[in-house]
FIKE-129062 format. One record per residue: chain; x, y, z of N, C-alpha, C in turn; residue number from 1; residue in three letters. Coordinates in steps of 0.001 Angstrom, whole numbers, plus 500000, padded with zeros to 6 digits. Example, Ala and Ser with C-alpha at 12.3 -4.5 7.8 and 13.67 -1.06 7.14 Angstrom:
- chain, nu, nv, nw, cau, cav, caw, cu, cv, cw, n, res
- A, 513190, 494310, 507800, 512300, 495500, 507800, 513200, 496700, 507800, 1, Ala
- A, 512850, 497750, 507080, 513670, 498940, 507140, 512900, 500030, 507870, 2, Ser
***
This chain:
- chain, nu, nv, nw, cau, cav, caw, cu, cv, cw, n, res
- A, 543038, 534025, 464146, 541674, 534120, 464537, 540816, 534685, 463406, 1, Unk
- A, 541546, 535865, 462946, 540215, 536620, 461559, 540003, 535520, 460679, 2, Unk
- A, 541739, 534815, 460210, 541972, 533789, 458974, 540649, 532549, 459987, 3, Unk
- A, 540837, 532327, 460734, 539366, 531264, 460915, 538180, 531506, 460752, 4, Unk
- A, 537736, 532084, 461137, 536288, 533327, 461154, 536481, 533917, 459500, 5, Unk
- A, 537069, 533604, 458964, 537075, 533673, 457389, 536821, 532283, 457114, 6, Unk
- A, 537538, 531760, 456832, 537586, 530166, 456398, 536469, 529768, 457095, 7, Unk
- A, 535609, 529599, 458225, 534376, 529282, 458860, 533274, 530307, 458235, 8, Unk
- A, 533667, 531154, 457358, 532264, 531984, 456672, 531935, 531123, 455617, 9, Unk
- A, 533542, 530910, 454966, 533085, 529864, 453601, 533960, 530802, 452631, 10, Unk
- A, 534541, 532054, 453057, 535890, 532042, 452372, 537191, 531471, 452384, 11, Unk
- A, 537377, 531246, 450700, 538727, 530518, 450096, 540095, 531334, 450126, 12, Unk
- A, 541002, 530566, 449921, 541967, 531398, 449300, 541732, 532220, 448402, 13, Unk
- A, 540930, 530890, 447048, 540518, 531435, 445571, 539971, 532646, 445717, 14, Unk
- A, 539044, 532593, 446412, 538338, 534194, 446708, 539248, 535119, 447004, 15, Unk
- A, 539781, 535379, 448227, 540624, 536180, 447809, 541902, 536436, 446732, 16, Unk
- A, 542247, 535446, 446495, 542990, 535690, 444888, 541914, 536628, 443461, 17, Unk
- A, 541154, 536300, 443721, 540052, 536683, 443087, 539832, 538629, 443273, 18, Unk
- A, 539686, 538333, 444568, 539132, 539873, 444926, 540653, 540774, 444916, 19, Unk
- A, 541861, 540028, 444727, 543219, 540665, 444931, 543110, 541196, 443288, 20, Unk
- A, 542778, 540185, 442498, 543121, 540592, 440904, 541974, 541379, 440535, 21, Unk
- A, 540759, 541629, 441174, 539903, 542637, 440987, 539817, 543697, 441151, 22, Unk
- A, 540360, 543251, 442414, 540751, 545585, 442590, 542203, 545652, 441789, 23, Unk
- A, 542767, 545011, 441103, 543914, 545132, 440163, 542715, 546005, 438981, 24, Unk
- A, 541878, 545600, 438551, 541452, 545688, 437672, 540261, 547231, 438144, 25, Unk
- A, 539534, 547385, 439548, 539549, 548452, 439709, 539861, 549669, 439720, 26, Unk
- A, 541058, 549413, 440105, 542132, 550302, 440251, 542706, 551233, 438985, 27, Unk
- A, 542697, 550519, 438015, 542555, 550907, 436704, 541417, 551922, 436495, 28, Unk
- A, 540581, 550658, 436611, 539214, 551314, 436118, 538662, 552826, 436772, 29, Unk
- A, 538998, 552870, 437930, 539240, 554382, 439010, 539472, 555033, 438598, 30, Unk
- A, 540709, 554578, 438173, 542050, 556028, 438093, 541088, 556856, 436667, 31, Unk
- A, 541046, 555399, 435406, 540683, 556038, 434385, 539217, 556951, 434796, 32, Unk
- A, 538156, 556496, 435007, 537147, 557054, 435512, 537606, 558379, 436179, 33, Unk
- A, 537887, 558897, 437033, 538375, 559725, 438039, 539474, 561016, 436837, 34, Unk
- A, 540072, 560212, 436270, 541203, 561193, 435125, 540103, 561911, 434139, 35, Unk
- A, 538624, 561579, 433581, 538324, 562019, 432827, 537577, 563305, 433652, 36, Unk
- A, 537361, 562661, 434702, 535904, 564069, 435769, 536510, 564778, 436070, 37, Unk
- A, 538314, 564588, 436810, 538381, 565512, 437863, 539812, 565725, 436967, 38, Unk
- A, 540502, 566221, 438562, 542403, 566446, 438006, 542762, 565255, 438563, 39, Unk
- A, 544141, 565234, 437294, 544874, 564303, 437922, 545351, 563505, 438835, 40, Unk
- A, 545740, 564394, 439822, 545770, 564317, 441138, 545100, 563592, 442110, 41, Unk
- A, 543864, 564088, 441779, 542751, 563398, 442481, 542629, 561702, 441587, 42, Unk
- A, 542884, 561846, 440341, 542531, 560371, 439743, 543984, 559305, 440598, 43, Unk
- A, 544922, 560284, 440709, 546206, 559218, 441009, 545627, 559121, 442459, 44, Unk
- A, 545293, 559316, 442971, 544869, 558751, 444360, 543623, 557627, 444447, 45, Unk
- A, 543163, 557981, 443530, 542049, 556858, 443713, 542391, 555693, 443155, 46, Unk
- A, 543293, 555769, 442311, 543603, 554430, 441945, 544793, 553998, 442815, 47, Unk
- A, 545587, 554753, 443491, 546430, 554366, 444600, 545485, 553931, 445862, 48, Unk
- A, 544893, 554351, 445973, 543547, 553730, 447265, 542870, 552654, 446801, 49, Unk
- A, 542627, 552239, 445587, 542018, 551139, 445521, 543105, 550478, 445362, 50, Unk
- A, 544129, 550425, 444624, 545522, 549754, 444276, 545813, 549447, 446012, 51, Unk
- A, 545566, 549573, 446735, 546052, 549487, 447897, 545773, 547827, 448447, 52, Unk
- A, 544338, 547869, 448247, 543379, 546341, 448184, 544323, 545474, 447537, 53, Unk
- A, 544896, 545224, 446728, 545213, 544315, 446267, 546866, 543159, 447196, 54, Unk
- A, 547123, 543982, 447839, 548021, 543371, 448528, 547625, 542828, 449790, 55, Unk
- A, 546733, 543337, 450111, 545830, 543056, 451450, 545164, 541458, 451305, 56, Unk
- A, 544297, 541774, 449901, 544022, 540344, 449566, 544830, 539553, 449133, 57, Unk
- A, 545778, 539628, 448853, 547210, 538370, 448290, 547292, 537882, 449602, 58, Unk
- A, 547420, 538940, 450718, 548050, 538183, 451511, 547305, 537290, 452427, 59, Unk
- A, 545836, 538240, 452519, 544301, 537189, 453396, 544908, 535626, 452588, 60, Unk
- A, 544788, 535466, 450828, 544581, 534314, 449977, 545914, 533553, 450868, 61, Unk
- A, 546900, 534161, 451167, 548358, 532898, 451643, 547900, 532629, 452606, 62, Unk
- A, 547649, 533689, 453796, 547114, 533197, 454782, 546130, 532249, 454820, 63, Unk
- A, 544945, 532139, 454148, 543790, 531119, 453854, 544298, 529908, 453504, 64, Unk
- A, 545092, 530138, 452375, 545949, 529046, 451756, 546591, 528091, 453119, 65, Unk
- A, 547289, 529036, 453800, 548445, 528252, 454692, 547629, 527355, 455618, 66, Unk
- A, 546413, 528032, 455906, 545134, 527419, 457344, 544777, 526300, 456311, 67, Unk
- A, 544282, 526629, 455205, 543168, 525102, 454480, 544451, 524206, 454239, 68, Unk
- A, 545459, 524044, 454019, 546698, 523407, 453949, 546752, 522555, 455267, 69, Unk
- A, 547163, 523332, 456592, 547587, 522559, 457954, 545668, 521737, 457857, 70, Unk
- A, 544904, 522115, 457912, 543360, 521817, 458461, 543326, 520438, 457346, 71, Unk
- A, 543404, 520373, 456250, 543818, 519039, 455613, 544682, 518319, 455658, 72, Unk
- A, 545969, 518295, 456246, 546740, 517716, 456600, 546490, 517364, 458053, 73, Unk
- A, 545981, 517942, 459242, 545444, 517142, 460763, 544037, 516426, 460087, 74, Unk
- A, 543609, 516851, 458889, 541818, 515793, 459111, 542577, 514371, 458498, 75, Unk
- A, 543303, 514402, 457581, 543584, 512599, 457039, 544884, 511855, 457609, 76, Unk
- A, 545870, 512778, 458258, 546860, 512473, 458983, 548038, 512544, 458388, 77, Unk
- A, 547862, 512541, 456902, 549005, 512456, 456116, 549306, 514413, 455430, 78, Unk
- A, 550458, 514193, 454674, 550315, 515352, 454431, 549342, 515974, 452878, 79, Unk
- A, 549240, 517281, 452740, 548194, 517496, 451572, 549095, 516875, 450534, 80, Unk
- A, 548394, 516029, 449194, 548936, 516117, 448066, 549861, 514575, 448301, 81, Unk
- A, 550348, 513798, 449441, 550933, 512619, 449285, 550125, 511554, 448888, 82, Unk
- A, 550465, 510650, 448511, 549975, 509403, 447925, 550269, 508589, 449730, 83, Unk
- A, 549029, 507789, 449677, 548787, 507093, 450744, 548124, 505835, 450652, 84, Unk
- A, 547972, 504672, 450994, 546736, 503588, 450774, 546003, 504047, 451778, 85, Unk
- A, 544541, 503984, 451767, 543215, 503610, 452267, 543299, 502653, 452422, 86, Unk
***
């Protein structure tokens, strides 16, 4: 149900692949940010809290993936990616 109400907003897989390798790249960017202001401690958590996002979105992107997959395969009848005549 969410994975539809996603895919019916007009989010992709790509997108979330996207937003998975971004908070990859947040997460970094946190920790470092956070290591120079505060203690340690506090920086390893923030980049473990944003590091967290990134598996969340891998998995929205399979899930998306798996729905736009079956939803093209019931619209032409055949399966995604086979060779067919028109």
């Amino acid at each position: 149900m969410i994975v539809k109400k996603l895919h019916e907003a007009g989010v992709t897989s790509e997108h979330a692949y996207l937003a998975a390798t971004a908070s990859i790249g947040l997460s970094l960017v946190s920790w470092l940010a956070s290591s120079r202001n505060e203690s340690l401690e506090r920086a390893d958590r923030w980049g473990i809290f944003v590091g967290e996002w990134a598996p969340t979105f891998f998995g929205l992107g399979l899930a998306l993936a798996n729905y736009e997959e079956r939803k093209s395969t019931r619209a032409d009848g055949a399966p995604s990616g086979s060779l067919h005549e028109v």
